[in-house]
C-alpha positions in Angstrom: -0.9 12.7 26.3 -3.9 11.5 28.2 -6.6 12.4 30.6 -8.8 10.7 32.6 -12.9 10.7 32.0 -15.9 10.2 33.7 -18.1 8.2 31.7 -21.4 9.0 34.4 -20.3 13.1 33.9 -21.0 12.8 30.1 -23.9 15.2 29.3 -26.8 13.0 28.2 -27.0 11.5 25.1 -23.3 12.7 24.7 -21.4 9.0 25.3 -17.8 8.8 25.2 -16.7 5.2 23.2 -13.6 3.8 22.6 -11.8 4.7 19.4 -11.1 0.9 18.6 -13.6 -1.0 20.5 -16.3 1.3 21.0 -16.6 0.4 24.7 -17.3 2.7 27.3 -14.0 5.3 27.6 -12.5 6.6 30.3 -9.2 8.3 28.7 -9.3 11.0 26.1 -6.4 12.7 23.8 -4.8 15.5 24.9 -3.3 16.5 22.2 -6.6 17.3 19.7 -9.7 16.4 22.7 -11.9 14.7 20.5 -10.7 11.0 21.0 -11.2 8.4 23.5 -10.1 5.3 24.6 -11.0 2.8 27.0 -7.8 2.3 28.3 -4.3 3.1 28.1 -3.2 -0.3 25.7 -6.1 1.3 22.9 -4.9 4.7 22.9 -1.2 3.6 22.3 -2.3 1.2 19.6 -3.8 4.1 18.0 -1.0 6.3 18.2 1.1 3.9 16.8 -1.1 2.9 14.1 -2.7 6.2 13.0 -3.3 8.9 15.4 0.4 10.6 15.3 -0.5 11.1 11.6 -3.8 12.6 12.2 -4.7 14.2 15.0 -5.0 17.8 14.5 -6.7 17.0 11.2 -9.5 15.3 13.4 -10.2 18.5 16.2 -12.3 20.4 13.3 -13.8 17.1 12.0 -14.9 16.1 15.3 -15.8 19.5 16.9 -19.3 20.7 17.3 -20.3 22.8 14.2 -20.3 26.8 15.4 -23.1 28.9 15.0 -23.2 31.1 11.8 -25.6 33.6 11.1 -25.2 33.7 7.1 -25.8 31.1 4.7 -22.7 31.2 3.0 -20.5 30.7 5.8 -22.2 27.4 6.8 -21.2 26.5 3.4 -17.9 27.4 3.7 -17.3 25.5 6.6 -19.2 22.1 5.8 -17.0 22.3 2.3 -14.0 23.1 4.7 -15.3 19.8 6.4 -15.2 17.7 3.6 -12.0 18.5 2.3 -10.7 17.2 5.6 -12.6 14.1 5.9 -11.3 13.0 2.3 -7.8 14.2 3.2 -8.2 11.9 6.2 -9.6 9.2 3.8 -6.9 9.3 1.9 -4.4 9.3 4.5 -5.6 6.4 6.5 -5.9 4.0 3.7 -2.7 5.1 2.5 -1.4 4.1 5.8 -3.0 0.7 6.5 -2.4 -0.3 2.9 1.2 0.2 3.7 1.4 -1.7 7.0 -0.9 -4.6 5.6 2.2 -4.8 3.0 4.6 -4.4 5.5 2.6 -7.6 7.6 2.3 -5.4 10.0 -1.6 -6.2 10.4 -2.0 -5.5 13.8 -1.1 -1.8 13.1 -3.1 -1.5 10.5 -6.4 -2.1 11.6 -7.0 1.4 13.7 -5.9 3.2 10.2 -8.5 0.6 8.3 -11.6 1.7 11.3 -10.5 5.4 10.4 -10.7 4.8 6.5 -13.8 3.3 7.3 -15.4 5.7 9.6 -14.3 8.8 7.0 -16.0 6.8 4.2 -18.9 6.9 6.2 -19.3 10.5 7.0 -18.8 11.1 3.6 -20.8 8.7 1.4 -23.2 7.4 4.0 -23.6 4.0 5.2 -24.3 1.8 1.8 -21.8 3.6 -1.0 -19.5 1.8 -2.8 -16.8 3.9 -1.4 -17.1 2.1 1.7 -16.0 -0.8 -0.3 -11.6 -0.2 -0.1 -12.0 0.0 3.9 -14.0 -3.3 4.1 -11.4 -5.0 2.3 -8.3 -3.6 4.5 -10.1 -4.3 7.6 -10.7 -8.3 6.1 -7.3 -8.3 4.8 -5.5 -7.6 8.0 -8.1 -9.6 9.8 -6.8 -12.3 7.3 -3.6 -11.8 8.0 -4.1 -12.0 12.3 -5.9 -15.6 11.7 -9.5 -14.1 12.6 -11.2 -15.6 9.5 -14.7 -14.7 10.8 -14.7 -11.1 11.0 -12.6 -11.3 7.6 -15.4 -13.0 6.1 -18.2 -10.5 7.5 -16.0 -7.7 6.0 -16.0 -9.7 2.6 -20.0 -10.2 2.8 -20.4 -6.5 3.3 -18.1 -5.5 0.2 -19.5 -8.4 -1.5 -23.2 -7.3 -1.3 -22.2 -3.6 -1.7 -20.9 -4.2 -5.0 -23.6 -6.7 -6.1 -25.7 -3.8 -5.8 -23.8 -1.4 -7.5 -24.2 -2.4 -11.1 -22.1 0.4 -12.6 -18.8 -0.9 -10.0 -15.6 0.1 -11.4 -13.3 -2.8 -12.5 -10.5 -1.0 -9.9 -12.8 -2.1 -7.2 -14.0 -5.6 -8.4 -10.5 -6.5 -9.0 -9.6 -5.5 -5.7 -12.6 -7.6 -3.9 -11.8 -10.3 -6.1 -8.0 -9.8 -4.7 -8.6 -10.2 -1.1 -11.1 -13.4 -1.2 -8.3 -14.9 -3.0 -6.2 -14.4 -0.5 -9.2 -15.5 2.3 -9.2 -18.8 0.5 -5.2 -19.2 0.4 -5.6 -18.8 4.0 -8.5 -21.4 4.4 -6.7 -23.8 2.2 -9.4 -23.9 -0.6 -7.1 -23.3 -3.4 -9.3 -24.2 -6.4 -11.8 -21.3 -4.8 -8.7 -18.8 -4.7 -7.6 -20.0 -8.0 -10.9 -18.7 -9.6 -10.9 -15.3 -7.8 -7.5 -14.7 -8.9 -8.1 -15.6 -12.3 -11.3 -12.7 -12.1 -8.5 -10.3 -10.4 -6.3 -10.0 -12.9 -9.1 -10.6 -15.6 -10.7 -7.3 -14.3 -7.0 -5.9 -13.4 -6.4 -6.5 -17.1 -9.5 -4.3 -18.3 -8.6 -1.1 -16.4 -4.7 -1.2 -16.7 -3.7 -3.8 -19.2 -1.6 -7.3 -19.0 1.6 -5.8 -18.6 0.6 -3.4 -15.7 2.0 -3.3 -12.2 -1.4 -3.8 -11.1 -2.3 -6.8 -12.5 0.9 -8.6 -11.5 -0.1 -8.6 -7.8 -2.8 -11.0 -9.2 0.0 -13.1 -11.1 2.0 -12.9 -8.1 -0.9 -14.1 -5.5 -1.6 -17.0 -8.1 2.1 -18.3 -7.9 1.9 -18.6 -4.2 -1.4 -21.0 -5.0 0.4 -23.2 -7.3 4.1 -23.4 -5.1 1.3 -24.7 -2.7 -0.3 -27.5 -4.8 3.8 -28.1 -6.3 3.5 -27.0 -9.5 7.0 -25.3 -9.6 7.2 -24.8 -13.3 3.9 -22.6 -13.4 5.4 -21.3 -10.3 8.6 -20.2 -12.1 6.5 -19.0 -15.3 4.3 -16.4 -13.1 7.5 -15.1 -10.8 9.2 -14.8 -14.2 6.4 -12.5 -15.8 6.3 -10.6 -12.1 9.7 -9.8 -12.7 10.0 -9.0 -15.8 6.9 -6.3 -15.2 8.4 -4.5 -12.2 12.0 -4.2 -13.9 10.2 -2.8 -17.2 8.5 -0.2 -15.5 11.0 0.9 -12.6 13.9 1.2 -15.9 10.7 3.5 -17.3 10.5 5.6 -14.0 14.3 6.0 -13.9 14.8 7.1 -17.5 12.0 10.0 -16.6 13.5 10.6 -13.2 17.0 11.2 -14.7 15.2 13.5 -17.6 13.2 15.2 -14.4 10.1 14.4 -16.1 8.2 12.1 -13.9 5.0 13.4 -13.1 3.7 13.3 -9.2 0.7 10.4 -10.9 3.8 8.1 -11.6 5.5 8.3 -8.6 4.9 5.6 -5.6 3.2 6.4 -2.5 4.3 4.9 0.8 1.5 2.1 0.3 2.8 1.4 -3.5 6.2 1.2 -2.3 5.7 -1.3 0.6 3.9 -3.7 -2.1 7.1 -3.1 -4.5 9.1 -3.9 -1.9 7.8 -6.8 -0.1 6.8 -8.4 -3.7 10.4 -8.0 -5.1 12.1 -8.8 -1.8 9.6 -12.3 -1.5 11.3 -13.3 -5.4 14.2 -12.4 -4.6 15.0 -14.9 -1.2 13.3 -17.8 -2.9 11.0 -19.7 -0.5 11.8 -23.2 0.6 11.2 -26.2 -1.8 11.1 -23.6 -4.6 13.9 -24.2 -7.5 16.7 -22.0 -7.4 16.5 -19.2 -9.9 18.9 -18.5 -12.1 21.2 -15.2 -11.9 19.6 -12.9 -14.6 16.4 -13.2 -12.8 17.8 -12.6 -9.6 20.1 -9.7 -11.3 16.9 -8.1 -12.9 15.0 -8.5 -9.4 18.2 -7.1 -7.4 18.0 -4.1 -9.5 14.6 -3.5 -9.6 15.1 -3.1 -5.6 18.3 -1.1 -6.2 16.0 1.8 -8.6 12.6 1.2 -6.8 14.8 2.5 -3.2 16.6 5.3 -5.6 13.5 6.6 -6.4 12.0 6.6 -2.6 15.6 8.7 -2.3 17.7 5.7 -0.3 20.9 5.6 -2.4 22.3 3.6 0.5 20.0 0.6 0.2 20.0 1.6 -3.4 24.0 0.8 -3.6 23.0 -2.2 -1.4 21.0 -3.8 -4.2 22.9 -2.9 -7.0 25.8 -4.6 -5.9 23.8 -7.7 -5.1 22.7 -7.2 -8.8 25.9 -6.5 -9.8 27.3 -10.1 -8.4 24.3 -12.0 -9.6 25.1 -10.3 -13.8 28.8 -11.4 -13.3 27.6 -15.5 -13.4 25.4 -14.4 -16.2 27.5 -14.2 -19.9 26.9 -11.2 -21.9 24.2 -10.0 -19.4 22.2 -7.4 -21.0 22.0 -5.9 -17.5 25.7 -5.2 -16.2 25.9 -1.5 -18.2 22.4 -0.5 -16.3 23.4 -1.5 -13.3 26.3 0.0 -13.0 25.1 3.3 -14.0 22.5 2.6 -10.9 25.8 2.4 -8.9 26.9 5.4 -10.1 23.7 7.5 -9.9 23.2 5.8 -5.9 27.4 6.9 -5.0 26.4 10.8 -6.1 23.4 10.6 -4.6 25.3 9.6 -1.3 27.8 11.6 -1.3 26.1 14.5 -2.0 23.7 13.1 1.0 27.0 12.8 3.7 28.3 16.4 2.6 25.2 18.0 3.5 24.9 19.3 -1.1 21.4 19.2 -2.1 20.2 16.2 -4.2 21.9 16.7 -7.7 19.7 16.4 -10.5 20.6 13.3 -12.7 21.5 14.5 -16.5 21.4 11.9 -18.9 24.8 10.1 -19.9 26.6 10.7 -23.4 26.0 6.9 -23.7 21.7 7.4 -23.3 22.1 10.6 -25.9 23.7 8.3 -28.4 21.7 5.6 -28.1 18.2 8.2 -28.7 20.2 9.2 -31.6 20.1 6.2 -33.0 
């Protein structure tokens, strides 16, 4: 998978750098030619990280361009060029927005260079578009403890949206996001308090209150007050967290069972991890935090038992709905036990049709759901 280099055989003005450090490099892929390392430990981090994912898409990114002798073939191929350095945009922020989720931040930091690097080719050195990749490589700088390179990260994203007066909210709330969590970090909670508050203030303008979007905010903002012990505000926000992700997963459901969910609703791999690791952190309440009571942890155990349904894991699926299914039984007259057990039901088909080798059956509503739209 690699090949040795000559750094003092590079033709001049042609140096050979590191993919991750941007030292000197003395190794190169074999599998695509165009990337190097300065050492065995990068190139694996990269692979790991990244590079499986994206390699061939990088040879005709990172070639030289060919010669052509008519105009509109250069065109063709510097538009053919662009398509792929979005695609591999896309891809890479996709990918280290799912491993900063998953706290895998190590991991994430090659696919966070990448984003940034595409960004770069494509929008130049001062755009606004640069502004996502700044945050992902300060977040999972956050999240190893190396506050200072964090902070540089913010600055940069900072100043680059000070200067863009016509910022989307998407973005401000996103900036605003991560220096909240900078300041959880650095223990100044009062300063995360008030970029929380503008998160979900600006959240709240592009995607309303009740969004999915603006309950990360909610959700960072809990973890602020467990911290300065105020367990009842605490309780309030996980509540309203909760609440949010079961409304919209039952939503998603309902239109996955009518096959009517569109490609826009559907999670990515990124969105996913966050659903995950947000539900999962309510659900196995923290230390020194009250014990919730069962129809919270029902509704949360079955927003984990549609949310892996969806992502096409009836057996983790089945896992949560049962754990739902126990925490409705201590709960009288829960409003929850008939959609569960339809979940149970929808994650057994899906299963067994999984173990015999059948195609995924499609899900048609129940005689139950055509009665109750009747009405």
């Amino acid at each position: 998978m690699s090949a040795k280099i000559n750094p003092l055989a590079n033709p001049k003005g042609a140096n050979k750098v590191c993919e991750l450090c941007e030292e000197p490099a003395y190794i190169q892929c074999t599998k695509c030619f165009v990337t190097f390392y300065c050492g065995r430990e990068h190139q694996d981090d990269d692979w790991i990280a990244i590079h499986q994912k994206v390699c061939q898409l990088l040879i005709p990114v990172r070639t030289p361009v060919p010669y052509y002798t008519l105009e509109a073939e250069r065109e063709q191929h510097c538009t053919q060029i662009l398509e792929r350095q979005k695609l591999l945009m896309e891809i890479s922020q996709m990918v280290a927005e799912k491993k900063l989720f998953e706290k895998r931040h190590k991991e994430s930091l090659p696919a966070a260079l990448l984003s940034l690097r595409s960004a770069m080719d494509i929008y130049g050195t001062s755009g606004v578009q640069l502004v996502p990749a700044y945050l992902l490589l300060a977040e999972a700088n956050i999240g190893l403890g190396n506050l200072s390179p964090a902070e540089q990260y913010l600055t940069w994203a900072d100043w680059t949206v000070v200067r863009t007066p016509d910022c989307s909210r998407t973005v401000r709330n996103k900036l605003h996001r991560c220096m909240g969590r900078l300041f959880i970090v650095k223990g100044n909670l009062e300063e995360a308090l008030f970029h929380l508050a503008n998160d979900i203030y600006y959240a709240s303008e592009e995607y309303g209150q009740d969004s999915i979007v603006t309950c990360g905010g909610y959700f960072l903002m809990a973890d602020v007050f467990f911290k300065q012990g105020k367990m009842d505000i605490v309780n309030s926000l996980y509540t309203e967290v909760a609440n949010t992700w079961h409304s919209h997963l039952s939503k998603l459901l309902e239109k996955h069972i009518e096959n009517t969910i569109t490609p826009e609703e559907s999670f990515d791999e990124a969105q996913q991890a966050e659903a995950d690791q947000m539900l999962r952190s309510m659900l196995d309440v923290p230390d020194g935090c009250p014990e919730q009571q069962p129809d919270q942890s029902a509704a949360l155990a079955h927003s984990l038992g549609m949310l892996w349904l969806l992502d096409k894991d009836p057996a983790k699926a089945l896992e949560f709905g049962k754990r739902a299914l126990l925490y409705s039984q201590l709960v009288p007259d829960c409003s929850l036990t008939e959609p569960i057990q339809r979940l149970l039901q929808l994650a057994e088909e899906d299963l067994n049709a999984a173990n015999k080798g059948w195609p995924e059956l499609p899900h048609y509503p129940s005689a139950h759901t055509e009665n109750q739209k009747s009405t």
